[in-house]
N, C-alpha and C positions, 0 to 999 in steps of 0.2 A: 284372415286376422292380421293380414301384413304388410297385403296391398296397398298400392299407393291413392289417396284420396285427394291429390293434391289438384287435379283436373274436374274433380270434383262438385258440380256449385247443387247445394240442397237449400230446399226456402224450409225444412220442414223436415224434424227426426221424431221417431217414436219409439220409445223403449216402456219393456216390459219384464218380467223374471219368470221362471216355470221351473219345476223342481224335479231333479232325476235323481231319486233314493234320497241323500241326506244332504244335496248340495243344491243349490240354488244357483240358474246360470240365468244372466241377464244380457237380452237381447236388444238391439237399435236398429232399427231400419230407417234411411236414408229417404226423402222424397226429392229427385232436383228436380229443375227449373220447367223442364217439359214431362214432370209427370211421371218420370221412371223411379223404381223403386227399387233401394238399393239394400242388401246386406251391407252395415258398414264394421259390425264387429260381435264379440259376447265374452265374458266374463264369467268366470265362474268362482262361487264362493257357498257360505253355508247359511248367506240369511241375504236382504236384498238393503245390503246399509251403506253408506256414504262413502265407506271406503272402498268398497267394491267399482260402483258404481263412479266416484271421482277418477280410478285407472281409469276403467271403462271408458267413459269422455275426455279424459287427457292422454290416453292411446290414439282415440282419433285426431287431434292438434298432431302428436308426433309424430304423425302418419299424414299431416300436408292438407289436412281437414280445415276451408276456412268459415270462418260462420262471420266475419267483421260485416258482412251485410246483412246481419239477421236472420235467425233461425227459429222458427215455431218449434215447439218441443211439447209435444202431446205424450202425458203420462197418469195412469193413476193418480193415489194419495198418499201411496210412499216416500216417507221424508226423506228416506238415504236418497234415492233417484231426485227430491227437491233441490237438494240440499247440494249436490254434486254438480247438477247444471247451474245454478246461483254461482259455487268455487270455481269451475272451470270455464264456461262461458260470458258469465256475468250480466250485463245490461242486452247482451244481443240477444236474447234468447227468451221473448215473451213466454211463458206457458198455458199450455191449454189443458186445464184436468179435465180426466174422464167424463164425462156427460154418464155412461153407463153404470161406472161405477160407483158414481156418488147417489145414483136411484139405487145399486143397488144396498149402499149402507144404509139410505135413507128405510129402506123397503124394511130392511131387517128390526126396524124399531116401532113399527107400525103394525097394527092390526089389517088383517086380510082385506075386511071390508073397508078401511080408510082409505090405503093404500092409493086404488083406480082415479080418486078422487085427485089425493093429492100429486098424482104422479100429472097429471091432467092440467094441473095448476103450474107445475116446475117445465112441463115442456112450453106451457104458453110464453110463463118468463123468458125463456131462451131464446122462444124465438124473436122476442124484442129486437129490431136491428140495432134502438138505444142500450148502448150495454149499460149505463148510468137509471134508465126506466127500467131496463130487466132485474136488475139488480132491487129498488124500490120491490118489483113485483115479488120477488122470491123473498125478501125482509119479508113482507107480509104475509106468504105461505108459513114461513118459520113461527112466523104471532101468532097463524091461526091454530097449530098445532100443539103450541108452546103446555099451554096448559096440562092436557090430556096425555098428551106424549113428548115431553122434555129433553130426551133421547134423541129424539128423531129431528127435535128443533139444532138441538144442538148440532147434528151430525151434519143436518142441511146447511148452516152458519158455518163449516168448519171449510176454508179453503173456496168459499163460495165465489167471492169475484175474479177465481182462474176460471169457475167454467164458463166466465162470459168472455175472455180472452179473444177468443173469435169475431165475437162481438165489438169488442172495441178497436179491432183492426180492419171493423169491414170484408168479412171474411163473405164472399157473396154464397147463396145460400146452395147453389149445387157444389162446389167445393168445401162448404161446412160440413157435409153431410159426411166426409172423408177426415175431416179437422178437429169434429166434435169428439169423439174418442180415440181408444186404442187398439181400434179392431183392425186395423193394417198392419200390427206387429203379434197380435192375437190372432188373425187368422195364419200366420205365418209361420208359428209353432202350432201350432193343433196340426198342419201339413207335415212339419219336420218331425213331431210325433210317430210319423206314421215309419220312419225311416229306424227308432228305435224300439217298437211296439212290441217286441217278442226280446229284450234283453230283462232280465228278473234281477240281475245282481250287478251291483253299482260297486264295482272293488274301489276306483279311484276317483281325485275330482278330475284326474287326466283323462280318464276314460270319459265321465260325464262331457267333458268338454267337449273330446275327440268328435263323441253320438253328437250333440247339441249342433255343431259347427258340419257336420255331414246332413245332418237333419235340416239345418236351414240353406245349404245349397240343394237340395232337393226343394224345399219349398221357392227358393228364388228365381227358378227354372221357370216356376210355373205365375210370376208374377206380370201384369200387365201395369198398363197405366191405371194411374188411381182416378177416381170419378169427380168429376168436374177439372180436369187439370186446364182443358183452357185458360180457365179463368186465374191460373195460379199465377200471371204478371200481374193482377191485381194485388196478392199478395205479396207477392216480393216489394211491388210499389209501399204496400203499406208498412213492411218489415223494414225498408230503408226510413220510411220518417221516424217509426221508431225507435232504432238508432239514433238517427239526427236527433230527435229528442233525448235522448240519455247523453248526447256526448255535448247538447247544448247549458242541458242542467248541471255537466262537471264542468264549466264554462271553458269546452273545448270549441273552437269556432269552426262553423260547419260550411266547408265552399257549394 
């Protein structure tokens, strides 16, 4: 939680929260440039809200963390974790929401037998390489449900053009497979779980932290390159035009 990050270079951070007794610790892992996958910190608090999570990300800045080339930031649909890379990162930092967990809110508002259908429908859109025509496709899933299940249209509309993020940076499709969720910092606590699995009683958020932060070098140990990393200078390539684009639209002139 102290180390220096300033050697640094990630194209790509994912943060997520998991809950030890009554406290809520939020987690970020690191992807740099050749595919290694980093612990870069965690936080601990009692809900997963913007203040937690704005230290969180402005511990890594003060700790030599640079993202001025652009950083992919794959997260849920939590606004504090939105809302925190928007204050501390700003324009570098396109997001990419959950692909999984937006099925599975969508899922939750749908009848069993609908569901197969429409889940069928939402991965075609995705796989669109046009994020502009994925997006069109998924509008039209949201209409065809609208009626019947309002809920579900809504939920589908709600944050919908992050999950084509990947999409519109040309994310090539074996390293999407890595970029479309948050299962790179979800598999990585369900392991660091295992390191407090027999503790019953949560006396502090110290303690929570202490397990949390032992937990996840146990699970770091055991990490490898993420899947498709070859391809990740395609990414980076496209994370710098995005930049260039945000610093040409504040009419900053780009060499």
């Amino acid at each position: 939680m102290n180390a220096d990050l300033s050697e640094l270079k990630i194209c790509a951070l994912f943060a997520d929260g998991f809950g030890l007794g009554d406290h809520t610790v939020i987690v970020a892992i690191g992807v740099d440039t050749a595919g290694n996958k980093h612990v870069l910190g965690l936080r601990e608090g009692t809900t997963e809200n913007k203040t937690v999570c704005k230290e969180l990300l402005a511990n890594f800045v003060e700790r030599g963390l640079d993202v001025s080339g652009g950083v992919l930031c794959v997260v849920d649909g939590g606004k504090g974790l939105r809302a925190a890379i928007k204050a501390v990162f700003g324009g570098q930092a396109p997001v990419q929401r959950c692909r999984l967990h937006k099925e599975r809110n969508v899922k939750d508002h749908l009848p069993d037998h609908v569901w197969p259908g429409v889940r069928t429908k939402m991965r075609k859109a995705w796989s669109n390489p046009d994020a502009a025509k994925g997006i069109a496709q998924m509008q039209a899933v949201a209409r065809s449900i609208e009626e019947q299940h309002p809920g579900a249209a809504s939920s589908l509309r709600e944050g919908m053009e992050e999950t084509f993020t990947i999409n519109r940076l040309g994310v090539p499709a074996k390293l999407a497979v890595t970029m479309f969720s948050t299962n790179v910092v979800e598999s990585a606590i369900s392991v660091a779980r295992t390191a407090h699995r027999n503790v019953k009683r949560w006396r502090s958020g110290k303690m929570a932290e202490r397990w949390a932060a032992a937990g996840m070098s146990v699970a770091q140990k055991k990490f490898r390159k993420v899947k498709g990393y070859r391809e990740i200078p395609l990414l980076v390539a496209a994370l710098d035009n995005h930049v260039n684009d945000k610093l040409s639209d504040q009419g900053v002139k780009v060499a």
